[in-house]
DOGU-149975 format. One line per 4 residues: number of its first residue (from 1); their letters; for each residue x, y, z of C-alpha. Coordinates in pm, whole numbers. Example, Ala and Ser with C-alpha at 12.3 -4.5 7.8 and 13.67 -1.06 7.14 Angstrom:
2
1	as	1230/-450/780 | 1367/-106/714
REM end
This chain:
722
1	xxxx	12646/15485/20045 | 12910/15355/19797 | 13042/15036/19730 | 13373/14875/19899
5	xxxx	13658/14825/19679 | 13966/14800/19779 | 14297/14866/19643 | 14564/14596/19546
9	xxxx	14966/14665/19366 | 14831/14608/19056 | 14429/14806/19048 | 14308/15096/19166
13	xxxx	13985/15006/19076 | 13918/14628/19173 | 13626/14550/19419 | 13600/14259/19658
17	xxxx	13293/13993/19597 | 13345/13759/19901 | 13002/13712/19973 | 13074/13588/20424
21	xxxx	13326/13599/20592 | 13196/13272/20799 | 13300/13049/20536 | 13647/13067/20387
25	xxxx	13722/13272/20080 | 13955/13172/19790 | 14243/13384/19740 | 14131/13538/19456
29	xxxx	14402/13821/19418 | 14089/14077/19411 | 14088/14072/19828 | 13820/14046/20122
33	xxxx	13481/14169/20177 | 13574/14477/20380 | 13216/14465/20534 | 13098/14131/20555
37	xxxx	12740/13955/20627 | 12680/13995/21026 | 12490/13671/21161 | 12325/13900/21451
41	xxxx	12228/14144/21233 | 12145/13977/20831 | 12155/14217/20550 | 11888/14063/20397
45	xxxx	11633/13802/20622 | 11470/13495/20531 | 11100/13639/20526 | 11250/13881/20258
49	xxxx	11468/13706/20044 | 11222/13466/19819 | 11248/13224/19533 | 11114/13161/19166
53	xxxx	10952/12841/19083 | 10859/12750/18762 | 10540/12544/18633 | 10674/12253/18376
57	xxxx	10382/12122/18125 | 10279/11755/18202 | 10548/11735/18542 | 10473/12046/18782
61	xxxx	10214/12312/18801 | 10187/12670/19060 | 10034/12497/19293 | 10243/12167/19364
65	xxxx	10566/12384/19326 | 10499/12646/19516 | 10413/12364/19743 | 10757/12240/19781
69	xxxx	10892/12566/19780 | 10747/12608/20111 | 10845/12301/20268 | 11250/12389/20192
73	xxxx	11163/12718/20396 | 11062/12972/20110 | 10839/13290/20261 | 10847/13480/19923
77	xxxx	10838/13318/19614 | 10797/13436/19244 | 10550/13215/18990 | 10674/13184/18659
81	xxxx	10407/13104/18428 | 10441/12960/18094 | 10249/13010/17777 | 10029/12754/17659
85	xxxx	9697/12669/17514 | 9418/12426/17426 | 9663/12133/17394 | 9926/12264/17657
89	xxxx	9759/12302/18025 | 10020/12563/18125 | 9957/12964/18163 | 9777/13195/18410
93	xxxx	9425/13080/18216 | 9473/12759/18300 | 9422/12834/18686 | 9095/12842/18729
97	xxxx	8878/13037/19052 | 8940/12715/19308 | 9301/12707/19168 | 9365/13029/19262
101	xxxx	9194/12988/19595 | 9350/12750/19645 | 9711/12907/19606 | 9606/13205/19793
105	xxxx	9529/12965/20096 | 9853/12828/20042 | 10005/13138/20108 | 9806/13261/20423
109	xxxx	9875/12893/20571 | 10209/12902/20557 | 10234/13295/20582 | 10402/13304/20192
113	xxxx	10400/13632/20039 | 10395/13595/19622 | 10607/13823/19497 | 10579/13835/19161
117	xxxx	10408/13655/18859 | 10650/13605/18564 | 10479/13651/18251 | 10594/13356/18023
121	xxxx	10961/13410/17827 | 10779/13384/17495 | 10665/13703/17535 | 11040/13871/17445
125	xxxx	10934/14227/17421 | 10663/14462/17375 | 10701/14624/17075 | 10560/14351/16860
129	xxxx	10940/14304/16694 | 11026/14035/16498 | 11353/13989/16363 | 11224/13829/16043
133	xxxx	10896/14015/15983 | 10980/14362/16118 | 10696/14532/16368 | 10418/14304/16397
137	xxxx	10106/14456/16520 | 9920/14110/16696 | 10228/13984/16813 | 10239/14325/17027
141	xxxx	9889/14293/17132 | 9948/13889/17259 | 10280/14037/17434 | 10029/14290/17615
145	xxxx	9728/14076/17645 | 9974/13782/17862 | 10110/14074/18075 | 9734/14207/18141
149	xxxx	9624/13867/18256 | 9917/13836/18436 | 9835/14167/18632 | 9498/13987/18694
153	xxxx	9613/13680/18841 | 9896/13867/19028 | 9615/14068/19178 | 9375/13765/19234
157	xxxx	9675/13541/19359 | 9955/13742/19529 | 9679/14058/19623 | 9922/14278/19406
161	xxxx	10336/14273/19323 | 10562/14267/19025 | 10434/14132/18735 | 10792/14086/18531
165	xxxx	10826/14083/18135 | 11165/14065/17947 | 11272/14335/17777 | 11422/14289/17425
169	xxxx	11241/14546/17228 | 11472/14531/16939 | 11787/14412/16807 | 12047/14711/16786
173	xxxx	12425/14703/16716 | 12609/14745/17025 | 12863/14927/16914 | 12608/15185/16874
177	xxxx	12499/15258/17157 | 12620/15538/17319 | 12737/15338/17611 | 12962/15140/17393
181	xxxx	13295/15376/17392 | 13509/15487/17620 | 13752/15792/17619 | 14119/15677/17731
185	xxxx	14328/15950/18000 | 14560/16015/17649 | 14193/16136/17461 | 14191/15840/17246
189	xxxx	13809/15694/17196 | 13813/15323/17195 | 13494/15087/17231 | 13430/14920/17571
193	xxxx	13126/14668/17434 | 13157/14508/17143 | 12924/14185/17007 | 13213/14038/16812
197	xxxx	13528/14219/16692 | 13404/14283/16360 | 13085/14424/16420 | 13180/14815/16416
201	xxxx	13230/14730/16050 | 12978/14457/15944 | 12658/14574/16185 | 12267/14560/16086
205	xxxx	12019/14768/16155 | 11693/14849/16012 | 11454/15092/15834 | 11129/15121/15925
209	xxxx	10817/15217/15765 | 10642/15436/16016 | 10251/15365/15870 | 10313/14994/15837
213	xxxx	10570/14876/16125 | 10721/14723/15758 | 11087/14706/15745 | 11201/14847/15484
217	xxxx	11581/14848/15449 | 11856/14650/15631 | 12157/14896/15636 | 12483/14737/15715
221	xxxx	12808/14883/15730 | 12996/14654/15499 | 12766/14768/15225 | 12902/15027/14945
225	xxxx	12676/15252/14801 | 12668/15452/14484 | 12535/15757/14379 | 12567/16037/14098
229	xxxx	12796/16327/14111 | 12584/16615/14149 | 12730/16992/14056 | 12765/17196/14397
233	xxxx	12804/17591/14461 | 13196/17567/14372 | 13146/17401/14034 | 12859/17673/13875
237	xxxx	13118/17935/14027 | 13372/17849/13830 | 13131/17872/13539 | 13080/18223/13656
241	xxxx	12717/18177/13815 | 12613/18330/14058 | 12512/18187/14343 | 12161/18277/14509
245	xxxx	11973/18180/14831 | 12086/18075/15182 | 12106/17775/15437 | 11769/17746/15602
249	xxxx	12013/17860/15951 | 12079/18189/15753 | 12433/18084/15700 | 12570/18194/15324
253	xxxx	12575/17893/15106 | 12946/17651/15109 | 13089/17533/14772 | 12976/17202/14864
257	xxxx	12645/17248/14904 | 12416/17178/14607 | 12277/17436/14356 | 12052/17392/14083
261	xxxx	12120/17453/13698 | 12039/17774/13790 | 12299/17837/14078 | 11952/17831/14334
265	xxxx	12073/17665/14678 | 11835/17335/14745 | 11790/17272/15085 | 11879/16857/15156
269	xxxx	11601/16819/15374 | 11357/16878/15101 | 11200/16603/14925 | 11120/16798/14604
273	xxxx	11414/16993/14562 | 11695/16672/14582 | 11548/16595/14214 | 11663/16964/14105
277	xxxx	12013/16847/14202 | 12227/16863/13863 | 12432/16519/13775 | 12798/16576/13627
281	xxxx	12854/16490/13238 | 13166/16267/13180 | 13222/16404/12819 | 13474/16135/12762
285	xxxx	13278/15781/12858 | 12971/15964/12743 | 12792/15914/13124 | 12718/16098/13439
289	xxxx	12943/16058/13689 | 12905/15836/13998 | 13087/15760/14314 | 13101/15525/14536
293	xxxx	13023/15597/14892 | 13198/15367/15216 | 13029/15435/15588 | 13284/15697/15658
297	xxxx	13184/15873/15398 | 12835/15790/15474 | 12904/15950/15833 | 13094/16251/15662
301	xxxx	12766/16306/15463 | 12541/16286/15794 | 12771/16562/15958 | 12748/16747/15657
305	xxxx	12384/16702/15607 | 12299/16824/16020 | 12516/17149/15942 | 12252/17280/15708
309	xxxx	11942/17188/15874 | 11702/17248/16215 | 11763/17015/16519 | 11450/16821/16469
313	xxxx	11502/16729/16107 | 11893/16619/16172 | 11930/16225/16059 | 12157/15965/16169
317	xxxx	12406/15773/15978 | 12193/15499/15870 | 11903/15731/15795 | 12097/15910/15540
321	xxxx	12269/15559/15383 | 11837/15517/15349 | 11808/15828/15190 | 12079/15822/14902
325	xxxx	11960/15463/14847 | 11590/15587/14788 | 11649/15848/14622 | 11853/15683/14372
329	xxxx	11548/15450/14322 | 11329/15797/14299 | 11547/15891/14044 | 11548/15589/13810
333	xxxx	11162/15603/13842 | 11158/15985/13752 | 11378/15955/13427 | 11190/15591/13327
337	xxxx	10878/15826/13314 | 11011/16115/13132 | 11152/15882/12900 | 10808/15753/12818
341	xxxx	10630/16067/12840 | 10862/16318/12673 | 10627/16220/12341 | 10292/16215/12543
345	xxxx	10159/16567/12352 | 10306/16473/12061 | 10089/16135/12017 | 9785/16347/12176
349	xxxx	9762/16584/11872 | 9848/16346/11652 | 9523/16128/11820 | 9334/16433/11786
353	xxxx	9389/16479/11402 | 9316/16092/11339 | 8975/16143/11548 | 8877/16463/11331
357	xxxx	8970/16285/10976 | 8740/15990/11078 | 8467/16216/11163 | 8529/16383/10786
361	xxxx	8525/16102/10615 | 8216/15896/10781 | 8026/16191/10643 | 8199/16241/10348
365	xxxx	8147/15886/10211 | 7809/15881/10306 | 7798/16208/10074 | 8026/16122/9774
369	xxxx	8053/15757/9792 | 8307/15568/9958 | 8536/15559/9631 | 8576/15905/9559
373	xxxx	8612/15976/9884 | 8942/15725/9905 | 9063/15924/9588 | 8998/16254/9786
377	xxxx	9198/16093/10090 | 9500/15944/9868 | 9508/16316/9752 | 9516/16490/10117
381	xxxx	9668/16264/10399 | 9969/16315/10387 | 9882/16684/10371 | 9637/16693/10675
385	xxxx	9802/16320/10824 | 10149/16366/10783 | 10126/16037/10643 | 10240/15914/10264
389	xxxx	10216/15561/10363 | 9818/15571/10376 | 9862/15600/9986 | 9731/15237/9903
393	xxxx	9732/15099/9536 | 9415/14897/9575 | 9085/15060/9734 | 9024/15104/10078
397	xxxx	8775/15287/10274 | 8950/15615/10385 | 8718/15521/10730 | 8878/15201/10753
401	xxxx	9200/15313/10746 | 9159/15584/10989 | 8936/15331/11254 | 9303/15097/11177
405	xxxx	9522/15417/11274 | 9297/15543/11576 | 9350/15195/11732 | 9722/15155/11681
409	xxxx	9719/15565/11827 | 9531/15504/12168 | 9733/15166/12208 | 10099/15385/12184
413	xxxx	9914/15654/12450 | 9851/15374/12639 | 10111/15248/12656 | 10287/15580/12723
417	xxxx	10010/15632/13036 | 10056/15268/13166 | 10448/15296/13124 | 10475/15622/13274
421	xxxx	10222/15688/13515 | 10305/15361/13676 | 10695/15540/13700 | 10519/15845/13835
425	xxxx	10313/15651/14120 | 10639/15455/14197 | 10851/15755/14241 | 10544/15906/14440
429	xxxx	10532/15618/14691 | 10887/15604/14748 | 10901/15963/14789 | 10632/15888/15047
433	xxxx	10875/15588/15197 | 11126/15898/15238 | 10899/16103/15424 | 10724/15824/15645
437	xxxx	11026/15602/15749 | 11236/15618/16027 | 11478/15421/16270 | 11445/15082/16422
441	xxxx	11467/15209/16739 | 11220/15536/16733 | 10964/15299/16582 | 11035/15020/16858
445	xxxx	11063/15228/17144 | 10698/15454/17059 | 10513/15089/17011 | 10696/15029/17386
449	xxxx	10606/15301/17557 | 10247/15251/17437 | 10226/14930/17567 | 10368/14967/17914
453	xxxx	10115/15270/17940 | 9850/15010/17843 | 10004/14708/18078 | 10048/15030/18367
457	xxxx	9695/15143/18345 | 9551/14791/18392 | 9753/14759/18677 | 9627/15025/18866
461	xxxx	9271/14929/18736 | 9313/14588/18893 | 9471/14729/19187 | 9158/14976/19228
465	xxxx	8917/14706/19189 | 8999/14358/19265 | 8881/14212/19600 | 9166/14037/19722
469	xxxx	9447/14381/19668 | 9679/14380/19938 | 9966/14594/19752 | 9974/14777/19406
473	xxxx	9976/14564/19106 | 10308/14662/18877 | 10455/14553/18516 | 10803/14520/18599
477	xxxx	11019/14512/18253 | 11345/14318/18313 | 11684/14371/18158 | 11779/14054/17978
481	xxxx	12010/14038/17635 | 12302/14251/17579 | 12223/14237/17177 | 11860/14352/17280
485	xxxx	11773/14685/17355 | 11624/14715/17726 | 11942/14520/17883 | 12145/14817/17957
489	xxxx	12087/14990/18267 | 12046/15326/18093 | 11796/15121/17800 | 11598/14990/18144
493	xxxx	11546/15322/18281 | 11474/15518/17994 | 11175/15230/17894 | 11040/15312/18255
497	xxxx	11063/15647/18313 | 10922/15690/17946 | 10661/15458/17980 | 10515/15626/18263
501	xxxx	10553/15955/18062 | 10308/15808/17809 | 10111/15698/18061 | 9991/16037/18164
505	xxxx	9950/16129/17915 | 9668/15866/17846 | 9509/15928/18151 | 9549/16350/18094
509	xxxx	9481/16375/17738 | 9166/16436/17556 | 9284/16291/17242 | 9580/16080/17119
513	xxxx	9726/15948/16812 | 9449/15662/16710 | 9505/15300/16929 | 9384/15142/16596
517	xxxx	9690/15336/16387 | 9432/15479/16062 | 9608/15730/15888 | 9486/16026/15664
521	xxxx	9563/16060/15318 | 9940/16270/15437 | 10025/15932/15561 | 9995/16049/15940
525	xxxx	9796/15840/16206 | 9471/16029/16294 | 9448/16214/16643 | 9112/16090/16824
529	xxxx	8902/16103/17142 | 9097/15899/17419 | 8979/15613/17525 | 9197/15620/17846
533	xxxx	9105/15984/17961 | 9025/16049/18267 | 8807/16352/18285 | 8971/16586/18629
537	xxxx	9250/16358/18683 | 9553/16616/18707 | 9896/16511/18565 | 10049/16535/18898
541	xxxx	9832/16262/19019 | 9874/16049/18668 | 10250/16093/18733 | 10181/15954/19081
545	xxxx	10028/15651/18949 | 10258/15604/18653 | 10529/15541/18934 | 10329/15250/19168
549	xxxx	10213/15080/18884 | 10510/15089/18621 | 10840/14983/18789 | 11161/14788/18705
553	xxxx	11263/14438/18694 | 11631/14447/18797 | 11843/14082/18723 | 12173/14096/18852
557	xxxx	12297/13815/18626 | 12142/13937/18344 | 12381/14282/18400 | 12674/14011/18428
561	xxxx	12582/13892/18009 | 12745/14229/17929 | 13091/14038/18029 | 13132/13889/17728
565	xxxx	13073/14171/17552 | 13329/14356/17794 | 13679/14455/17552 | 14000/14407/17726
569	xxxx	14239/14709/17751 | 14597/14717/17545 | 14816/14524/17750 | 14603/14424/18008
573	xxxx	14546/14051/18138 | 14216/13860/18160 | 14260/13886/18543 | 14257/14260/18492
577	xxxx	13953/14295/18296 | 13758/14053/18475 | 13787/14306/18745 | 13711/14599/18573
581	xxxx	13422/14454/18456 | 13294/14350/18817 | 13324/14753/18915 | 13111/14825/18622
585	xxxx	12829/14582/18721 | 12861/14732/19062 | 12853/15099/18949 | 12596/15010/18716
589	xxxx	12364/14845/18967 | 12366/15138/19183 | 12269/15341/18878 | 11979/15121/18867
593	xxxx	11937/15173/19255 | 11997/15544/19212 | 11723/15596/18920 | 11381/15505/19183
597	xxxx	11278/15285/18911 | 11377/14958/19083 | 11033/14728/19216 | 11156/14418/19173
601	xxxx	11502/14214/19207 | 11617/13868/19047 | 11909/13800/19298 | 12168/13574/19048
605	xxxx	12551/13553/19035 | 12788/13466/18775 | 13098/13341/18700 | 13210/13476/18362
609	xxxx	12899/13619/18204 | 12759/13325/18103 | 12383/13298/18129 | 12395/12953/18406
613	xxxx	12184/13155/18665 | 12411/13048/19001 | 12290/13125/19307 | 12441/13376/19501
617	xxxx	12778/13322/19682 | 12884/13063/19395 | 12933/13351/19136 | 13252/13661/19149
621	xxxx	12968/13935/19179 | 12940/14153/19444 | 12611/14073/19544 | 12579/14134/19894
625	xxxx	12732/14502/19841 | 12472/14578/19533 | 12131/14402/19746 | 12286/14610/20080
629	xxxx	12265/14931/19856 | 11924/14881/19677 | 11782/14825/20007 | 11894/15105/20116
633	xxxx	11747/15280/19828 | 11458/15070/19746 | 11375/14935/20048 | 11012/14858/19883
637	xxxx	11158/14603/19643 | 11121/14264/19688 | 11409/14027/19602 | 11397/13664/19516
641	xxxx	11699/13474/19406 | 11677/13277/19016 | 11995/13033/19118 | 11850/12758/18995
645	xxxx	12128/12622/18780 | 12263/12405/19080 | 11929/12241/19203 | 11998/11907/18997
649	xxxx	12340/11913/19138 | 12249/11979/19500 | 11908/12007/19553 | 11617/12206/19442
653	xxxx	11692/12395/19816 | 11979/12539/19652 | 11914/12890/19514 | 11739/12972/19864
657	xxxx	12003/12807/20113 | 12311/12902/19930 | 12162/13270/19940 | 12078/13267/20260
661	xxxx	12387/13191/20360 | 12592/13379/20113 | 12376/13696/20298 | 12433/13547/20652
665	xxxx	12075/13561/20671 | 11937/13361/21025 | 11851/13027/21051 | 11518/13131/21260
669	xxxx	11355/13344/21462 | 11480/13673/21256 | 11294/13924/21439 | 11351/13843/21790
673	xxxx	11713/13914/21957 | 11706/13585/22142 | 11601/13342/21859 | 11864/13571/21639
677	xxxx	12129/13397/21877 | 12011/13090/21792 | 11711/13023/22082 | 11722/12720/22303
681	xxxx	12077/12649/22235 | 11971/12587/21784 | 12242/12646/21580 | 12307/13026/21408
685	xxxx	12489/12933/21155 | 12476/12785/20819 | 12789/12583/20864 | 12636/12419/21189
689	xxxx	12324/12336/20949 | 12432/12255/20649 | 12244/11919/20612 | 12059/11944/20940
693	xxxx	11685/11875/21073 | 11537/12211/21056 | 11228/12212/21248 | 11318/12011/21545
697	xxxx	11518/12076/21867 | 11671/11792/21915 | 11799/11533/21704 | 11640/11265/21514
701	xxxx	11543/10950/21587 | 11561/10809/21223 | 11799/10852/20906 | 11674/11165/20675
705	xxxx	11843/11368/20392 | 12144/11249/20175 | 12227/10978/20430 | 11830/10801/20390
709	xxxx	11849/10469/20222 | 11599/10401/19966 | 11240/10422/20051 | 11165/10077/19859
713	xxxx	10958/9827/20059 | 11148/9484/20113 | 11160/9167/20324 | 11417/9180/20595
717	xxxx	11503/8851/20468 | 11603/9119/20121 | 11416/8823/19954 | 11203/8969/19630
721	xx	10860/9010/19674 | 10631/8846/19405
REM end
């Protein structure tokens, strides 16, 4: 199935959004829904289309909103839970076992499927990222502990469905991701996202410490680095050197790859060998040359850097920026310790001779007397010593002298030990840093993946156990900021699809890296016995329960933040890109559709991107096209419309009516032909019912809905009561 778009003078590419053709449509200049909504035949019915409602501390909990829910005509509806605590009544812990009898009654009465169970928007991703701190290892764990007891109370509740979590795993540059270009027809590469104009120059991201979750380094663009000139292959040969070794791909060395003193190829990739790199000597400003390095020539370096070595050891950009920076520091801490050591044997034999003229002369005073003894060592220390300033005028035990010059001997080695060794640990441990630190993102997205395994094996736990289990329990992640990772359709699959990847291989594996991340003395986090395994459990069948229980979240407005993001063309009008931009969310929703990931639907429109969560119909998004084609490809996923934004305004009816009717969905009676025509002469159509008595079938015999006066008691004399 593909979307309708049709074709205007000025687009070859601009799709329609009416939403029914029963009400009229603004001439838009984009056109008319070439398939619109049929009233016999709804693309979506009431029983399926539901509704979010929200618990509010100290005005609303579940139960009385769920409540009214149901009496505006709601048949699904999604429970958005907050997060609370001893002070704040709010949260799934806060519902209690009568509570949550007392909402699954609620449902059977009225015949209410819950949907979904929202964990609460304080829980913003779950890789434990903080913008401030870096990776925080508790503030993962409370993200996964809210979505487990979510998957509990969605099971004890709702007997199973989505439980939702937003996605926003980290914050990432947009202009680089990979999505974030576009190739014009004349080959030139030009960026199609961008967070503000100057971001490809001025963007942040972050270096992580792999042992820790620590950040680091910030890298940004702007920044200009320095380094030292080191001597490459073309510089020793035109010394006349030769040149020995190869590039670990078994490629001949290039003249700009680095040598030693020695004319011995070092291989970049290796730690040790970058400090046998050979610095250039400005004879004139008696200095080593430096230079200073922009992010182009950053990215130069990178390509040049990837030539030399194997696949899995090739860095990006902002890895490498990480690694001239560090190894500058390594550098300063390697020459701060040679400076202070480059005397270290020198004072030890000169110790050594102190210590064995002491010992002499303790016995030879005891043996001669302490005066002759001083006359014997005026005569010999500065043959034995090196030392002609020991010869002291007055008398002085030779003993005492030597006890004064032992002391002032062990505190220069100490110093030298102290001053050094403290160099040599520092230049160890950021050598270390080098070895153990990596991305933002491949830090992020392994604490991810480990958590939705986590969050996906309790759901099928709860699902396998829990008494009242109508349908498998699922963590749903949603897409949500554009400046977050996880928001991109391509970010939302690959968290999925990856997630359930991990988790087979909890349930398949006898061992894994250790939950409680201790590390061995190489830095690397142990490998021990599973706690997940499940002993004869083959992957095929982990795969098959990766996909009930880990599933997608898919938020239609959420897709529609990217607009403001969305880069106009050379030359091309607002008009224009506004409708280039509504094909993308359309091509990229069936993406979504396409991927199998999709368990779950938040049914919002938009105007221009902004994050106001209109119902549907009120927005320019092809909505009806987009829910007609996940249907068709999900037709498992349940769909409940977030509008909210209009309830104040008109109602809190509003995001269910207005997408009912944007959808053509049926007054009543959905499943049977003749109430589908409206049954004992009731209206079909929204327009017929727009403020109308619902459940009667005939008029009423009293005033109701906007046109009620007030419900205050008064005299009919209007005379104040006392």
């Amino acid at each position: 199935m593909q979307f309708n778009y049709v074709k205007t003078a000025s687009s070859d590419y601009m799709p329609s959004f009416s939403q029914n053709s029963n009400r009229p449509v603004p001439d838009n200049g984009i056109g008319i829904f070439d398939n619109p909504a049929d009233i016999e035949r709804p693309i979506i019915s009431a029983k399926e289309l539901g509704t979010t409602v929200v618990e509010v501390p100290g005005q609303q909990d579940l139960i009385k909103a769920a409540t009214s829910a149901i009496r505006f005509g709601a048949t699904g509806i999604e429970l958005a839970t907050g997060q609370g605590g001893p002070t704040q009544p709010v949260g799934v812990e806060s519902y209690g076992t009568e509570a949550r009898e007392a909402l699954r009654e609620l449902g059977r009465a009225n015949e209410v499927n819950f949907t979904s169970i929202h964990t609460p928007t304080q829980v913003g991703n779950l890789s434990g990222f903080n913008p401030q701190q870096g990776f925080i290892d508790e503030q993962r764990k409370q993200g996964v502990d809210e979505v487990k007891k979510a998957i509990k109370f969605a099971a004890d509740v709702a007997g199973g469905g989505a439980v939702v979590v937003h996605t926003g795993e980290y914050n990432r540059p947009i202009s680089e991701a990979p999505w974030a270009k576009e190739t014009m027809s004349n080959g030139e590469e030009r960026y199609k996202f961008l967070a503000y104009s100057e971001e490809p120059g001025r963007s942040l991201t972050y270096i992580v410490d792999k042992r820790t979750g620590r950040v680091v380094q910030d890298i940004r663009k702007s920044s200009i680095i320095r380094e030292p000139v080191f001597k490459t292959a073309a510089d020793l040969r035109k010394d006349g050197k030769t040149i020995t070794g190869r590039r670990p791909s078994g490629a001949p060395v290039q003249d700009n790859d680095w040598v030693t003193v020695d004319g011995a190829y070092i291989d970049p990739s290796d730690n040790d060998q970058l400090f046998l790199r050979v610095p250039k000597w400005d004879k004139e400003r008696t200095s080593f040359e430096t230079q200073p390095l922009a992010w182009e020539d950053v990215e130069k370096r990178t390509l040049w850097y990837n030539s030399q070595v194997p696949k899995d050891k090739q860095l990006s950009p902002e890895e490498i920026a990480f690694r001239i920076n560090i190894t500058n520091n390594i550098l300063q801490a390697k020459g701060s310790s040679l400076f202070y050591g480059r005397f270290y044997d020198d004072a030890v034999q000169a110790r050594n001779k102190v210590k064995e003229a002491l010992i002499y002369y303790e016995k030879l005073e005891k043996e001669i007397g302490e005066k002759d003894a001083w006359k014997l060592f005026r005569e010999e220390s500065s043959r034995h010593l090196g030392r002609s300033d020991l010869i002291a005028p007055e008398f002085k035990k030779p003993t005492e002298i030597l006890k004064n010059m032992l002391f002032q001997q062990d505190n220069e080695m100490r110093h030298i030990h102290e001053a050094s060794s403290a160099a040599d640990a520092r230049a160890a441990e950021l050598q270390d840093q080098l070895t153990h630190s990596q991305r933002v993102q491949d830090y992020a997205l392994q604490q991810t993946f480990k958590s939705y395994a986590e969050a996906g094996i309790a759901a099928m736990e709860e699902t396998q156990k829990n008494p009242h289990i109508k349908k498998d329990v699922f963590v749903a992640p949603e897409n949500i900021f554009p400046e977050q990772y996880g928001s991109h359709p391509d970010e939302l699959i690959h968290i999925v699809k990856e997630g359930r990847k991990k988790m087979v291989e909890f349930l398949t594996s006898p061992t894994i890296s250790d939950p409680h991340a201790r590390i061995d003395k190489n830095g690397d986090i142990k490998r021990v016995e599973n706690p997940y395994y499940r002993k004869g459990l083959s992957p095929a069948e982990a795969e098959k329960f990766a996909d009930r229980h880990i599933k997608a979240t898919f938020d239609t407005e959420h897709l529609a933040l990217f607009w403001k993001n969305f880069t106009p063309r050379p030359g091309e009008s607002k008009e224009e890109t506004d409708q280039r931009f509504i094909k993308w969310h359309a091509d990229m929703s069936k993406k979504v559709a396409d991927s199998g990931i999709v368990g779950h639907v938040h049914l919002v429109d938009s105007m221009d991107g902004g994050h106001t969560h209109l119902p549907a119909g009120q927005g320019r998004l092809p909505l009806v096209n987009i829910v007609k084609y996940l249907k068709q490809v999900n037709p498992d996923a349940t769909i409940v419309s977030e509008g909210h934004s209009e309830n104040r305004r008109f109602g809190v009816d509003r995001q269910l009516t207005a997408a009912w009717r944007a959808f053509g969905t049926n007054i009543r009676g959905s499943d049977s032909p003749f109430m589908q025509q409206g049954g004992f002469g009731a209206p079909g159509r929204w327009e017929d019912v727009q403020y109308g008595y619902f459940r009667e079938m005939q008029s009423p015999y009293f005033i109701f809905g906007p046109y009620a006066p007030s419900n205050d008691w008064t005299l009919w004399s209007q005379v104040p009561l006392e």
